[in-house]
C-alpha positions in Angstrom: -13.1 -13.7 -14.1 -9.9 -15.4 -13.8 -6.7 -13.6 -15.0 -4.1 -15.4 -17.3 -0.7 -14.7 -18.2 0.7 -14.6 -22.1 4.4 -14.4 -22.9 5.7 -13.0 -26.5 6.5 -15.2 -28.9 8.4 -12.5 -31.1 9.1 -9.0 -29.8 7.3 -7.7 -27.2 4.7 -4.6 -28.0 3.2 -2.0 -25.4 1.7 -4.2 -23.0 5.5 -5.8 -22.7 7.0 -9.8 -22.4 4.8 -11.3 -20.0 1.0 -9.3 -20.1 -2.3 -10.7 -18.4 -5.6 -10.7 -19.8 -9.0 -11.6 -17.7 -10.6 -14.0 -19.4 -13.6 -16.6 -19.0 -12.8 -19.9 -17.8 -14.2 -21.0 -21.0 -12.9 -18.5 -23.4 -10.0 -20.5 -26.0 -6.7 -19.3 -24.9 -5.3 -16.3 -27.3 -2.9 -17.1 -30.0 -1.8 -13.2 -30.8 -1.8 -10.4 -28.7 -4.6 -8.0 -28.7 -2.4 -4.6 -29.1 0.3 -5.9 -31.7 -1.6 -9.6 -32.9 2.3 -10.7 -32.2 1.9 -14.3 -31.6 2.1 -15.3 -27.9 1.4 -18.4 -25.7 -0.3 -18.9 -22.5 1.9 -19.3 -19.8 1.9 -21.0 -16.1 1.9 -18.7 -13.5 2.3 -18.9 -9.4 -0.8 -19.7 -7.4 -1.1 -17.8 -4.0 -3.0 -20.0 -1.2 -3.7 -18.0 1.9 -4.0 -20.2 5.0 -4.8 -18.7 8.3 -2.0 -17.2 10.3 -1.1 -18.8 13.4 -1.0 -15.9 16.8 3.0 -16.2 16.7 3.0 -15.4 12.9 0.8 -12.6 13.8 2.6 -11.0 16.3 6.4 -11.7 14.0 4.5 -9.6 11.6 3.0 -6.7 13.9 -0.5 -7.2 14.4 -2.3 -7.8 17.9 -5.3 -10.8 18.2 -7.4 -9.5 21.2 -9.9 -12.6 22.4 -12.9 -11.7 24.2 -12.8 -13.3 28.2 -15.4 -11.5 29.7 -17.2 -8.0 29.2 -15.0 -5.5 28.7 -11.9 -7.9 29.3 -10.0 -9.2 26.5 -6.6 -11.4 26.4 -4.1 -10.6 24.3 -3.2 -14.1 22.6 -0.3 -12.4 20.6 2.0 -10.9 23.3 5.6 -11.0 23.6 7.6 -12.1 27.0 6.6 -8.5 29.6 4.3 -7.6 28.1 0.7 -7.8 29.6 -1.9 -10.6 29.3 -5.4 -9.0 29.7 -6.8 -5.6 28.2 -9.6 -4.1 30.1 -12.0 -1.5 27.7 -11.7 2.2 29.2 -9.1 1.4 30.8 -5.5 3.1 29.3 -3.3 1.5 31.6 -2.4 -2.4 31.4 -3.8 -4.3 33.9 -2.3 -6.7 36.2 -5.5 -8.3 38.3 -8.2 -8.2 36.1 -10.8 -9.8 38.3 -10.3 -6.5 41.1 -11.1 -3.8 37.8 -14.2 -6.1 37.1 -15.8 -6.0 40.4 -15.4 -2.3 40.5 
């Protein structure tokens, strides 16, 4: 059920200025609050879109994207200038030449 925002027409009660209610899509918008039955109007509120986060967005906000290259090889797509480009499963270190740990 969506939630919707009502402001206080008069003063405000318990639930304060600006209190949401869920509320079918269908349902008549309220006219009075449901605590006080102070008159109150339905207001606009801000919409949040989430978009996928590109791999530099990732990494400015902390997280790691592993991809998959080959078993038990996997390429870090977010890494930062030094810092290494493959991560091998089982294996602690960093690895420089990949293709030498996967042939052993």
């Amino acid at each position: 059920m969506p939630t919707y925002e009502y402001e206080h027409l008069d003063e405000p009660c318990l639930r304060g200025r600006i209190f949401e209610v869920k509320q079918s899509i269908n349902d008549p918008p309220l006219a009075v609050c449901p605590t006080c039955k102070g008159m109150v109007k339905k207001i606009l509120s801000s919409v949040s879109i989430s978009r996928p986060k590109s791999d530099s967005e990732l990494r400015d906000l902390g997280f790691t994207k592993l991809v998959r290259r080959d078993e038990g090889v996997y390429e870090n797509v977010t890494r930062r200038e030094g810092e290494s480009r493959f991560m091998v499963r089982g294996k602690a270190e960093t690895v420089p030449d990949v293709k030498k740990i996967i042939r052993d």
